[in-house]
C-alpha positions as CSV (number, residue, x, y, z in Angstrom):
1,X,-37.7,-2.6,40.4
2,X,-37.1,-4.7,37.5
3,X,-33.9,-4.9,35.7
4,X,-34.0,-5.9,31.8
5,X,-31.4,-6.3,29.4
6,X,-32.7,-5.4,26.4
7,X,-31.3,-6.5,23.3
8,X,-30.9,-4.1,19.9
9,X,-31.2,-7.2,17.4
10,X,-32.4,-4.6,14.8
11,X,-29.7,-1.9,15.1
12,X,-27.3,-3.6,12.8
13,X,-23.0,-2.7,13.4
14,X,-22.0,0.4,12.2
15,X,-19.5,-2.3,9.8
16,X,-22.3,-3.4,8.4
17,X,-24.0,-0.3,7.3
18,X,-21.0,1.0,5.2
19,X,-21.2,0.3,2.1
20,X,-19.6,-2.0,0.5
21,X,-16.7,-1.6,-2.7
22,X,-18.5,-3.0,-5.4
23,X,-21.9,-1.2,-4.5
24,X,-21.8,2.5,-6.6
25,X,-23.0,5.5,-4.4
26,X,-22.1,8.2,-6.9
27,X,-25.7,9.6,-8.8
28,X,-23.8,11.4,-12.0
29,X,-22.0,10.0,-15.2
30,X,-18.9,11.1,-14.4
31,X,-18.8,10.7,-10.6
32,X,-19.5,7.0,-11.7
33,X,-16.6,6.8,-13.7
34,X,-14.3,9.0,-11.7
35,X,-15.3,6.4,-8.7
36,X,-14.0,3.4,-11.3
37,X,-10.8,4.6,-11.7
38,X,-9.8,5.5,-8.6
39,X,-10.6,2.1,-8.0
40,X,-8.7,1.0,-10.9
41,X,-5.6,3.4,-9.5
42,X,-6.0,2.0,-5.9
43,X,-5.7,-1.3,-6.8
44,X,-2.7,-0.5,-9.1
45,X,-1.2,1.3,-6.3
46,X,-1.1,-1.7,-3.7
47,X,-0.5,-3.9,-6.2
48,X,3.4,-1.9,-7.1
49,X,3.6,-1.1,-3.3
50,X,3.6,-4.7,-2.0
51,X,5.8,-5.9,-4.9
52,X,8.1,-3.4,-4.4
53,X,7.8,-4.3,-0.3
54,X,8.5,-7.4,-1.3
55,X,11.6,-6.7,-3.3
56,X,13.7,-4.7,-0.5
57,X,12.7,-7.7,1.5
58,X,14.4,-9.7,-0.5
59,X,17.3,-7.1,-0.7
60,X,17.7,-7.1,3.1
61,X,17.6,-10.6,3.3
62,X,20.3,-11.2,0.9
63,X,23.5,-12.0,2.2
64,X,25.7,-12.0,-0.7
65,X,27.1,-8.5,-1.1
66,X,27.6,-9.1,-5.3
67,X,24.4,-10.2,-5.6
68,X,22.5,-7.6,-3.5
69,X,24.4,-4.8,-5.1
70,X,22.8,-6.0,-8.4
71,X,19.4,-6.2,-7.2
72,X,19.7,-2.4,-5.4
73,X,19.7,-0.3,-8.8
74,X,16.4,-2.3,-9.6
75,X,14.4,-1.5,-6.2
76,X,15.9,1.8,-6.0
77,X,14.0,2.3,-9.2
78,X,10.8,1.1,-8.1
79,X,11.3,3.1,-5.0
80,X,12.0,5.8,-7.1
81,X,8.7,5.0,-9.5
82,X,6.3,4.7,-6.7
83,X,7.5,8.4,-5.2
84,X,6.9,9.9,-8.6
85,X,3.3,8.7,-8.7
86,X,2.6,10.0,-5.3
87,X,2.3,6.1,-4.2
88,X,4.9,6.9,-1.4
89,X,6.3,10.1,-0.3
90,X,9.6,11.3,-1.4
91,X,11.1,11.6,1.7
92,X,10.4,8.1,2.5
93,X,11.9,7.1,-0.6
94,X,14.6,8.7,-0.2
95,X,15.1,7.4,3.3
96,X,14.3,3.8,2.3
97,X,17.3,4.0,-0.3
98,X,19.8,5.5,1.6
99,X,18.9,3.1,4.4
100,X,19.3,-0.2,1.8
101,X,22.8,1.8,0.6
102,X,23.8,1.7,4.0
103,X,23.1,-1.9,4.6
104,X,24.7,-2.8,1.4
105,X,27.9,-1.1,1.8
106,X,27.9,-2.7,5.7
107,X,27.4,-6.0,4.2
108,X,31.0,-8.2,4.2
């Protein structure tokens, strides 16, 4: 008995049969342009998330205690911004401020 290893060169990755974000799938008007601003919102939505990332980052890095507790109203807000718009959830908002409030009032 003969053993071959046969090889699938046509069946292409299941990664590469997705399709991809610019390509449009939707058949109607509207789910066309419902499907262009949920892009539009997505990338709006990272965009506010990683810069607000970005800012406690900054806030836990800072050392200073007079300086961070100017920046913490600021990313509170953006916290506070992104929970509204359902970016984040407000528990995790909340939990993300009280934690940076901690840290700031620890802070010597």
């Amino acid at each position: 008995m003969e053993f071959r290893l046969f090889i699938f060169w046509r069946i292409r990755p299941a990664a590469l049969l997705l399709p991809s974000k610019n390509q449009n799938m939707a058949n109607h008007k509207a789910t066309k342009k419902d499907m262009r601003q949920a892009t539009k919102r997505r990338e709006r939505n990272r965009y506010y998330g990683k810069t607000t990332r970005n800012a406690v980052r900054e806030l836990r890095a800072t050392e200073d205690k007079a300086a961070a507790g100017e920046k913490l109203p600021n990313v509170i807000s953006m916290i506070d911004k992104l929970a509204k718009k359902g970016v984040i959830h407000k528990n995790k908002a909340s939990n993300l401020k009280s934690k940076l409030t901690k840290k700031i009032k620890a802070t010597a």
